[in-house]
KOLLUMFI-566907 format. One record per residue: residue in three letters; x, y, z of N, C-alpha, C in turn. Coordinates in steps of 0.2 Angstrom, whole numbers, padded with zeros to 4 digits, always signed. Layout:
// residues N
ALAXYZXYZXYZ;...
//
This chain:
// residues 307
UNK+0341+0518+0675+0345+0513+0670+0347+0517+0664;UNK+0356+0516+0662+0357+0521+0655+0353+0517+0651;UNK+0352+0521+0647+0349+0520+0639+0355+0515+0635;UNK+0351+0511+0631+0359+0505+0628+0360+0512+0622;UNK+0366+0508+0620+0370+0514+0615+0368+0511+0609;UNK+0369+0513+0604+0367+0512+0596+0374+0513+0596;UNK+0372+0503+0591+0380+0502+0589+0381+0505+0581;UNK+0387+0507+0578+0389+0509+0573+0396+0507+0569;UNK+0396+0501+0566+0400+0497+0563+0405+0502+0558;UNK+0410+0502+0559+0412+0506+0553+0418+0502+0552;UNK+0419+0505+0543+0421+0498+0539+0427+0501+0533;UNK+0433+0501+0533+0438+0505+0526+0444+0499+0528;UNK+0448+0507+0524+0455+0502+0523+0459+0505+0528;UNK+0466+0509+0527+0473+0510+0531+0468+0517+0534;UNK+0465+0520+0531+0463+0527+0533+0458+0526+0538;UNK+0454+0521+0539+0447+0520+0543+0453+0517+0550;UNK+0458+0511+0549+0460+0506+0554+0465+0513+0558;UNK+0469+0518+0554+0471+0524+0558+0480+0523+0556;UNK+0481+0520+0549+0488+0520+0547+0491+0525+0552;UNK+0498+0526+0553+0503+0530+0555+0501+0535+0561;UNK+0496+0534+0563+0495+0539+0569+0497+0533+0576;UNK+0500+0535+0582+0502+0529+0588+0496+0527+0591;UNK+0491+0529+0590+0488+0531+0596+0479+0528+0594;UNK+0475+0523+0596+0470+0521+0592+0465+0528+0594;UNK+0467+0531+0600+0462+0535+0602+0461+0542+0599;UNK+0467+0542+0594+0466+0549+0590+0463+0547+0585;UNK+0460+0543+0581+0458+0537+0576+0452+0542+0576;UNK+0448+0545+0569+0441+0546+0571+0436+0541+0571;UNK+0437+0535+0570+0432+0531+0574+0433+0532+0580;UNK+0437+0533+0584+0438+0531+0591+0436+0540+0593;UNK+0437+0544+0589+0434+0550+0592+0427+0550+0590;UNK+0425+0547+0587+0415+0548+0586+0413+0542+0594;UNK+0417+0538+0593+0415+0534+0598+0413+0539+0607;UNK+0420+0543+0608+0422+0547+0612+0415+0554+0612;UNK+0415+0557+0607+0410+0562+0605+0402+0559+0607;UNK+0400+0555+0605+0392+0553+0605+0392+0549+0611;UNK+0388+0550+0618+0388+0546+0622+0383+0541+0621;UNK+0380+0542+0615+0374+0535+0615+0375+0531+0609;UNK+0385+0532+0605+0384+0530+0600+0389+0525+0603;UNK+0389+0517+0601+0396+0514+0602+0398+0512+0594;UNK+0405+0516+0594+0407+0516+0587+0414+0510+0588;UNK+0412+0504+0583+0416+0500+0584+0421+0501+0575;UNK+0427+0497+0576+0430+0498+0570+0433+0493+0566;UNK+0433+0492+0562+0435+0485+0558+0436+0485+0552;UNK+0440+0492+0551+0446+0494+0546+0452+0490+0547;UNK+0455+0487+0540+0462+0486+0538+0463+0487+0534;UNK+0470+0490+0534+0475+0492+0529+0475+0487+0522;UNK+0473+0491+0517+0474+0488+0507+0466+0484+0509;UNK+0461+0484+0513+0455+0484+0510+0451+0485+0505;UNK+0446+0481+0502+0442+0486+0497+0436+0482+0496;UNK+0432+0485+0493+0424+0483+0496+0421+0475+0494;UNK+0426+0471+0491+0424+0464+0492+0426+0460+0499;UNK+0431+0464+0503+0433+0464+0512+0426+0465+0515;UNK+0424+0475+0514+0419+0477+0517+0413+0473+0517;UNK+0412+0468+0512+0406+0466+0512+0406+0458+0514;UNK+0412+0456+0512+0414+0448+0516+0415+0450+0525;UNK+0419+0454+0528+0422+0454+0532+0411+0457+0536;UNK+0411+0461+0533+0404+0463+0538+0398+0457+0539;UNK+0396+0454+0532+0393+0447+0530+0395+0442+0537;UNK+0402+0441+0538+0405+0437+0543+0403+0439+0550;UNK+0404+0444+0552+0400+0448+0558+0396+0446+0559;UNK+0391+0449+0556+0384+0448+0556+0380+0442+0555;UNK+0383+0439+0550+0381+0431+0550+0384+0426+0553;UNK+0390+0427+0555+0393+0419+0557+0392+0422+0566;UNK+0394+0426+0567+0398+0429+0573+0390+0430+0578;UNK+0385+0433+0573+0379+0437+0578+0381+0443+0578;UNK+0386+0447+0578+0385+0454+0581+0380+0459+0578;UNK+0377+0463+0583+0373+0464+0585+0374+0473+0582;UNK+0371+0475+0576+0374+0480+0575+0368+0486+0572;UNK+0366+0493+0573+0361+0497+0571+0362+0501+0566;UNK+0369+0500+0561+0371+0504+0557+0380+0503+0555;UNK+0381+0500+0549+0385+0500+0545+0389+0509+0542;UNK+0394+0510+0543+0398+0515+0538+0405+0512+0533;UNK+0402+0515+0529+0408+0511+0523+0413+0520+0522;UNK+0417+0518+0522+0423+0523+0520+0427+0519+0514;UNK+0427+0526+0509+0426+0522+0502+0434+0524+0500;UNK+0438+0522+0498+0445+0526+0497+0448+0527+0490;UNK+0451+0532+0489+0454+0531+0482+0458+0524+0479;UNK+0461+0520+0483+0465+0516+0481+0460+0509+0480;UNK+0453+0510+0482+0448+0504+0482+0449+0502+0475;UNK+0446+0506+0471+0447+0501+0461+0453+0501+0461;UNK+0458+0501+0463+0465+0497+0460+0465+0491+0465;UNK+0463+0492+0471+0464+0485+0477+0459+0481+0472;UNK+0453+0483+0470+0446+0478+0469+0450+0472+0465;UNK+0453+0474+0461+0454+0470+0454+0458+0465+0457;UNK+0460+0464+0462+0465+0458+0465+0461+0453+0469;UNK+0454+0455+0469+0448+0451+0474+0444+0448+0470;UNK+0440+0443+0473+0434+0441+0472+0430+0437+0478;UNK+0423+0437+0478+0420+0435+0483+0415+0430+0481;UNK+0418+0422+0484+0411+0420+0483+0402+0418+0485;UNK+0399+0414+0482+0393+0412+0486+0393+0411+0494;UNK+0398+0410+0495+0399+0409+0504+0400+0416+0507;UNK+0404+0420+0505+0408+0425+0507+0414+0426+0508;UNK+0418+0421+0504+0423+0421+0507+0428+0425+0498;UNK+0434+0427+0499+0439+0432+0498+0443+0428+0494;UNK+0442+0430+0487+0450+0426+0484+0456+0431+0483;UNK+0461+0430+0482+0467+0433+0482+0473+0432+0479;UNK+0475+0431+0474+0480+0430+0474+0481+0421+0471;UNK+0473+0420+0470+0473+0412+0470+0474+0410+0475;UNK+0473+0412+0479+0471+0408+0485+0463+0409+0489;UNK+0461+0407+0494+0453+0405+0497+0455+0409+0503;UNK+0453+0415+0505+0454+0417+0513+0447+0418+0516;UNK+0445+0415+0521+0439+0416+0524+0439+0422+0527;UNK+0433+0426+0525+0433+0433+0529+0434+0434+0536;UNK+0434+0430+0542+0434+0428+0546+0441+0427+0551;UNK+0445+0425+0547+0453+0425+0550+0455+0428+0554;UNK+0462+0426+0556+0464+0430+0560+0462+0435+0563;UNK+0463+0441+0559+0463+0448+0557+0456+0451+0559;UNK+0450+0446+0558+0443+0448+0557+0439+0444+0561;UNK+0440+0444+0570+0438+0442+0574+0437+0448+0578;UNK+0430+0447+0581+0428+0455+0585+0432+0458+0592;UNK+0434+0451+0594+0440+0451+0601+0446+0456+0597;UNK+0449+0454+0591+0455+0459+0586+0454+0465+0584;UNK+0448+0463+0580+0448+0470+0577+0443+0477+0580;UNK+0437+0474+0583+0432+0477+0583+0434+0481+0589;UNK+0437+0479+0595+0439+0483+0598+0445+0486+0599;UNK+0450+0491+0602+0453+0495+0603+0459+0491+0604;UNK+0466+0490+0602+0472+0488+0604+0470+0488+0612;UNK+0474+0484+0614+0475+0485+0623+0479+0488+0625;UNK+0485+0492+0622+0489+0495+0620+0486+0503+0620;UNK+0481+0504+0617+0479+0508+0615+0481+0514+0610;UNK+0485+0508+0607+0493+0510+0601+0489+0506+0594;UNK+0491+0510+0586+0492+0507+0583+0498+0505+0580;UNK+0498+0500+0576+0503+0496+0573+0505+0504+0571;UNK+0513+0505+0569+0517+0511+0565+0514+0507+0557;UNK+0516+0513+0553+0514+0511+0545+0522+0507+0544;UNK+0520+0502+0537+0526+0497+0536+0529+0502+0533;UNK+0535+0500+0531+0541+0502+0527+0538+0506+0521;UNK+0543+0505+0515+0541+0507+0510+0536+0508+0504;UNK+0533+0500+0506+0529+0500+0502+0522+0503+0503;UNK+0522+0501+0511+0515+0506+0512+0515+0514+0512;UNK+0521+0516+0512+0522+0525+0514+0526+0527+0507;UNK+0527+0524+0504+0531+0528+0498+0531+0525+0491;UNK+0532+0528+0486+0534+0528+0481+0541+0522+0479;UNK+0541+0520+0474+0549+0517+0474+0551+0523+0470;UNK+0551+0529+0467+0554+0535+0465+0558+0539+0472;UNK+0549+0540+0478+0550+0543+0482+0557+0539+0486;UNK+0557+0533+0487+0562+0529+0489+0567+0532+0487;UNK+0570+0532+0481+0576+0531+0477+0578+0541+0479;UNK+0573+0545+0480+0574+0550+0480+0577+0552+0488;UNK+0575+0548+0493+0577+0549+0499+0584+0544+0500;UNK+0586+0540+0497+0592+0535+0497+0599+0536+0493;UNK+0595+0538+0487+0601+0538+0483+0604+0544+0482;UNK+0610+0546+0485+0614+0552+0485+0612+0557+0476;UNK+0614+0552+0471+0612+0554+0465+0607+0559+0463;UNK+0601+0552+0464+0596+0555+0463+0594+0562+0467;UNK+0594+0562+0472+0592+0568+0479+0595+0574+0475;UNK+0603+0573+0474+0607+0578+0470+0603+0581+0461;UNK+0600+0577+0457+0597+0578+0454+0590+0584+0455;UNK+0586+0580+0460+0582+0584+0461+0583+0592+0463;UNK+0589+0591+0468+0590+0598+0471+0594+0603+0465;UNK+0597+0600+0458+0600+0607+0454+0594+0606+0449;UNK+0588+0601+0450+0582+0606+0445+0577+0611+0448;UNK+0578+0611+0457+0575+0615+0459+0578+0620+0461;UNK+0584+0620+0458+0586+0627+0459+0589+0629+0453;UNK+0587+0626+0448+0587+0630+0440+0580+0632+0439;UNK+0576+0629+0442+0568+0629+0440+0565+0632+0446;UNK+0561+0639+0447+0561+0642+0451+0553+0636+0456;UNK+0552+0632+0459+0550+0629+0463+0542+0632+0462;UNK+0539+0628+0458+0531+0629+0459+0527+0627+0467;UNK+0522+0630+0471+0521+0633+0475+0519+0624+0480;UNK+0520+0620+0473+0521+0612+0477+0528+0612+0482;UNK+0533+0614+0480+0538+0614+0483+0539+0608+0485;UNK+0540+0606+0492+0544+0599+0494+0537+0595+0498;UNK+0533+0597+0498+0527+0597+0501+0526+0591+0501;UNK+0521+0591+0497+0516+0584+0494+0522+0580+0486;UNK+0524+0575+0486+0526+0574+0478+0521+0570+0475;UNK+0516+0571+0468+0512+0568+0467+0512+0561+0466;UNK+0520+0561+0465+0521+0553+0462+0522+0547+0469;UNK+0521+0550+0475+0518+0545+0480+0512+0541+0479;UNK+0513+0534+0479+0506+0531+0475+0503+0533+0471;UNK+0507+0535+0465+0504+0537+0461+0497+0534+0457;UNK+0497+0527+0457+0494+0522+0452+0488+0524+0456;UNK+0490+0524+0462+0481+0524+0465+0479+0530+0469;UNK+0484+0536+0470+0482+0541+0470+0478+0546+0462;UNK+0482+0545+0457+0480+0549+0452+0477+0544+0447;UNK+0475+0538+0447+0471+0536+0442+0465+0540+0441;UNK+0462+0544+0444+0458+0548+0439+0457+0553+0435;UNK+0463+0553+0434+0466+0562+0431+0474+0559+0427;UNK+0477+0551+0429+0482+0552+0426+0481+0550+0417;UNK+0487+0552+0414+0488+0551+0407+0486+0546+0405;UNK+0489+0541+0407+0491+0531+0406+0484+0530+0406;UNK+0481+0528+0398+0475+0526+0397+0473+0520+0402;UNK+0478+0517+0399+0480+0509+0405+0477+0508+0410;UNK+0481+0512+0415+0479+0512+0421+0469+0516+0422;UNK+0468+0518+0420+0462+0522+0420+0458+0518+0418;UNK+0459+0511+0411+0454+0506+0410+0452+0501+0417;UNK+0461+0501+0419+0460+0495+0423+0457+0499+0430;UNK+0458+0505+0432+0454+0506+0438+0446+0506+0437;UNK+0446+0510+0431+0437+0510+0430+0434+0502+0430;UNK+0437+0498+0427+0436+0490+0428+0435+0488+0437;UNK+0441+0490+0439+0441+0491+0449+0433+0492+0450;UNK+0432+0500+0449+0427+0503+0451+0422+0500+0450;UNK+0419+0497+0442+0415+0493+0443+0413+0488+0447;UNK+0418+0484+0450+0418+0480+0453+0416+0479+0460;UNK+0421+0485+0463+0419+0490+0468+0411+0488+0469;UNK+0409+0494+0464+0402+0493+0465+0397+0487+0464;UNK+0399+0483+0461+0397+0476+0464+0397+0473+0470;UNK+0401+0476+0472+0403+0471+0480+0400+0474+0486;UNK+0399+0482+0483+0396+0485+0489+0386+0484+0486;UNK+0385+0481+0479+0379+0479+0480+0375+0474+0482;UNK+0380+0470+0485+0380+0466+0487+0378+0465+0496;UNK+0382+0470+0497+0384+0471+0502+0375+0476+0505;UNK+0375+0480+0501+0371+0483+0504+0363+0479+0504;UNK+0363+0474+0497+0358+0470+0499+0357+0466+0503;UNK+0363+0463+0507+0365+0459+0514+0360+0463+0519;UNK+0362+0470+0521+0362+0473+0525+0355+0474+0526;UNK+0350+0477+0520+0344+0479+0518+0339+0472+0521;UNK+0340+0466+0520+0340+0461+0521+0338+0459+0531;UNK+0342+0464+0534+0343+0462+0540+0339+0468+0543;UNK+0337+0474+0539+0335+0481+0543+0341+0485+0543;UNK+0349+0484+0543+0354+0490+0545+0355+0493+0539;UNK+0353+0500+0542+0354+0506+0537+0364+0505+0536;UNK+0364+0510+0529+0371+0509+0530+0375+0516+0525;UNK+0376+0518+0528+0381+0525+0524+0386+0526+0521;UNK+0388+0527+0517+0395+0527+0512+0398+0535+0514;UNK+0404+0534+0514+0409+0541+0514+0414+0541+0512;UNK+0414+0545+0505+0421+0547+0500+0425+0551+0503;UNK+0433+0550+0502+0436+0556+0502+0442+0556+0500;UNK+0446+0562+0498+0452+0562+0494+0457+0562+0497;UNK+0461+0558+0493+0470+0560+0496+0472+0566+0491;UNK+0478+0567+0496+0481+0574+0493+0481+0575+0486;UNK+0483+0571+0482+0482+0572+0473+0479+0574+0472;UNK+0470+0573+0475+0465+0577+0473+0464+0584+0475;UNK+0466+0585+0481+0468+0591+0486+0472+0594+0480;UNK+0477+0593+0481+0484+0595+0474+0480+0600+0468;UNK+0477+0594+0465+0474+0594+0459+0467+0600+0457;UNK+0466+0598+0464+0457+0603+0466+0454+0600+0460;UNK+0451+0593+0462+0448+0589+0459+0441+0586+0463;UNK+0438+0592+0464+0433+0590+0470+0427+0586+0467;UNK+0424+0586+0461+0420+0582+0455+0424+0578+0455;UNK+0428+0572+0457+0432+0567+0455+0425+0561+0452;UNK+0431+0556+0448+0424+0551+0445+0422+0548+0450;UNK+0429+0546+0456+0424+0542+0463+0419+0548+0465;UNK+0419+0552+0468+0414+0555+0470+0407+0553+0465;UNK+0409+0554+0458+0401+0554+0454+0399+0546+0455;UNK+0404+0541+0456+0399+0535+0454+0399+0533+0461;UNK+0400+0535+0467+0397+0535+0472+0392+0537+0474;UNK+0392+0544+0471+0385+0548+0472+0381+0544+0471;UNK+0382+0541+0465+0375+0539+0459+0371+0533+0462;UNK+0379+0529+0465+0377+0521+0468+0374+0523+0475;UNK+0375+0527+0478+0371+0528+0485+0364+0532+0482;UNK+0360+0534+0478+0357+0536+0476+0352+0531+0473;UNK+0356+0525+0468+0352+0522+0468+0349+0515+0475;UNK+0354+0516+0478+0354+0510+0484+0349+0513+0491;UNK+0347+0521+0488+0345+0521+0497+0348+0524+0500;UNK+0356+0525+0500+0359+0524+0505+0363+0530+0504;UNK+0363+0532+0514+0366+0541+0514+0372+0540+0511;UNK+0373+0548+0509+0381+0548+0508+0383+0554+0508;UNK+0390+0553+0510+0394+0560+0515+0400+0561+0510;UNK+0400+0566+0506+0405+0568+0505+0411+0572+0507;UNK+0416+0572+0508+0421+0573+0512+0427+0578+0508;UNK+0426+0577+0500+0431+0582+0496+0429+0589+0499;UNK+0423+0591+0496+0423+0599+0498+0427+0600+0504;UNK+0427+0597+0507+0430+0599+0517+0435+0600+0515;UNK+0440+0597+0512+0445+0597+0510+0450+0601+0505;UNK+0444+0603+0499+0447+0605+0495+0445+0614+0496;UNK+0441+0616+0501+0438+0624+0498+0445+0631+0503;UNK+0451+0626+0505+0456+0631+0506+0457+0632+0498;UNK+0461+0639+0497+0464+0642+0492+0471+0639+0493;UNK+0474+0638+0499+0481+0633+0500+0481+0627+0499;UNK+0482+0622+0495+0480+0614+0496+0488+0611+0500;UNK+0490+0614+0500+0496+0613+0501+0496+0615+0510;UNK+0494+0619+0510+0493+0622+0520+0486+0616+0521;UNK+0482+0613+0518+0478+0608+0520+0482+0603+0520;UNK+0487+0600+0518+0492+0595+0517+0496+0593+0523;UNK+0499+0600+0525+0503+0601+0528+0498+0599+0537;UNK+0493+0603+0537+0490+0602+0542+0486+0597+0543;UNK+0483+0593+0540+0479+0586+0540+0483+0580+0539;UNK+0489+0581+0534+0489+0574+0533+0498+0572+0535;UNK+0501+0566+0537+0506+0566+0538+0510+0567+0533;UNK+0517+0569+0536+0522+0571+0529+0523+0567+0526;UNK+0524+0568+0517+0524+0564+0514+0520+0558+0514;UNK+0516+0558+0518+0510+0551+0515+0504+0551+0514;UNK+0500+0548+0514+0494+0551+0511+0489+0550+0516;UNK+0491+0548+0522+0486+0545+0527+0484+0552+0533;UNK+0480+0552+0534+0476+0559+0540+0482+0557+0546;UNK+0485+0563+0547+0488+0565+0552+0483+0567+0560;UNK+0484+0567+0566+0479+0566+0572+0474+0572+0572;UNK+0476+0577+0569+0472+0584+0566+0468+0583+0560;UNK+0470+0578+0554+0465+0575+0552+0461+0572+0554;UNK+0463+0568+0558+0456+0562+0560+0452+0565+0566;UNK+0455+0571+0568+0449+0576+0572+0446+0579+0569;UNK+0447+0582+0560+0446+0587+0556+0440+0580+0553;UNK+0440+0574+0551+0436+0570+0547+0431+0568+0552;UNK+0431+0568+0559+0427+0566+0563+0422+0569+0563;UNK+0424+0578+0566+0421+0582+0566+0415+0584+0558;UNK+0419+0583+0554+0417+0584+0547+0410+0579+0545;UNK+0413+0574+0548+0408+0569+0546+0400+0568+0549;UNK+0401+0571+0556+0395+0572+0562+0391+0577+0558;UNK+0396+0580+0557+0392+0586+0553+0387+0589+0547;UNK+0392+0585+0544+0388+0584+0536+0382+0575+0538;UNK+0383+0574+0544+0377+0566+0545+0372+0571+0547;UNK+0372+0574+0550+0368+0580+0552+0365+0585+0549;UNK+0367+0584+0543+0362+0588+0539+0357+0584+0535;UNK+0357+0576+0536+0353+0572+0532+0348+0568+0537;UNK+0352+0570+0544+0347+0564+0549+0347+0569+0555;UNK+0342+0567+0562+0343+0571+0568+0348+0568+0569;UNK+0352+0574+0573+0358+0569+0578+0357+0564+0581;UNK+0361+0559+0584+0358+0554+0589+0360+0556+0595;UNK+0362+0561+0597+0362+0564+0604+0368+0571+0602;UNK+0366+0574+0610+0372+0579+0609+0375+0581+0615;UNK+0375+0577+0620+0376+0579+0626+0386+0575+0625;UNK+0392+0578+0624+0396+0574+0624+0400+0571+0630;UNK+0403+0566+0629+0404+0560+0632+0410+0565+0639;UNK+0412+0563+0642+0417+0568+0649+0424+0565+0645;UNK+0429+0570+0647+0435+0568+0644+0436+0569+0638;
//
């Protein structure tokens, strides 16, 4: 008789559910699943998540639903402190938003929908421009004007080695809150981030509660790559909070930031122009994250699965 497989709940926003790539099988949940024959890697990522989801949405599983799970992973994302501040959870578990009440549970967060693989074996394409771009970047790919501005500054201006690559000011508010100017936006993330960690203390108390161990893993979007901000403040108060809670943690910057090209990292990991792992990223975080779990725990096998 096979041995049962040890299940592994993993839990983020657009980066974890597999934004812009067609295919849920290039997704690196679906390759950890694929790589470990005795791991069932289930997934229950959505897009503009953040850990007041993580923590209602898992709560729900496991408390309403039963499932049956040997290990929670939270993938933690830059844009979580600016999503946090649009959420609350209450004594039930359940999500506000907006002023309104959403059960964690909905549509979206039934295990038949999410937990498993499209039947397609396709993900949704990323929305329009509000998920993929900037309204600068917008205006810069539309408006004849603007496009023409850009190209006689870059050619009075001999093009620093960013070139057309990466533009920083792609989600900016939530890529570069921690390095940008705007006191503003910096107060109100670090507010986020608190909160953040509120919800994930919450969360991890649930967890601890039931026996399921549970792993946090930070990682940077290109601004930080860009920036070579591998110290970023999420990494330190994640360190800090997994440190105090017990709980493992994978950091994911160094993988990313120790080329001398951040821009050849850019180009090869992540889609053009957006900020989400292109199918060579999600092989490159897969791989990366096996890796670096392996330096803190034994493997849980290593015989890899056929195909």
């Amino acid at each position: 008789m096979a041995a049962q497989r040890t299940r592994w709940l993993f839990i983020g926003d657009s980066f974890t559910y597999g934004a812009g790539i067609p295919n849920y099988g290039d997704s690196f949940v679906a390759r950890i699943d694929k790589q470990l024959p005795c791991v069932e890697a289930l997934n229950a990522g959505v897009s503009s998540y953040s850990p007041a989801n993580y923590y209602a949405k898992v709560r729900y599983f496991l408390e309403t639903e039963q499932l049956k799970v040997d290990r929670v992973v939270v993938f933690v994302d830059m844009s979580d402190p600016i999503d946090e501040l649009k959420r609350r959870v209450d004594a039930a578990g359940k999500v506000a938003r907006a002023g309104a009440i959403a059960k964690s549970g909905s549509s979206n967060a039934t295990p038949a929908s999410v937990l498993a693989p499209r039947a397609s074996g396709k993900l949704d394409p990323p929305s329009s421009s509000a998920e993929n771009t900037s309204f600068r970047q917008w205006l810069r790919d539309h408006s004849l004007s603007v496009r023409l501005a850009y190209e006689v500054k870059d050619w009075i201006l001999p093009p620093v080695k960013l070139e057309r690559d990466f533009d920083l000011d792609i989600h900016r508010a939530k890529g570069m809150w921690p390095m940008d100017g705007d006191d503003g936006l910096r107060r109100r993330a670090k507010t986020g981030l608190a909160r953040a960690g509120q919800s994930m203390d919450r969360l991890a108390t649930f967890l601890q509660a039931r026996g399921v161990p549970l792993v946090l893993a930070v990682c940077p979007w290109p601004h930080q790559i860009v920036s070579g901000e591998e110290n970023s403040i999420q990494v330190r108060f994640w360190h800090d909070w997994s440190e105090r809670h017990g709980v493992k943690f994978i950091n994911l910057f160094p993988a990313f930031l120790s080329s001398p090209s951040p821009q050849d990292i850019i180009r090869r990991y992540f889609i053009a122009g957006d900020v989400h792992w292109n199918e060579a990223g999600h092989a490159y975080v897969a791989e990366t994250f096996l890796r670096l779990l392996a330096k803190i725990e034994p493997a849980p096998c290593t015989i890899p699965k056929s195909g």
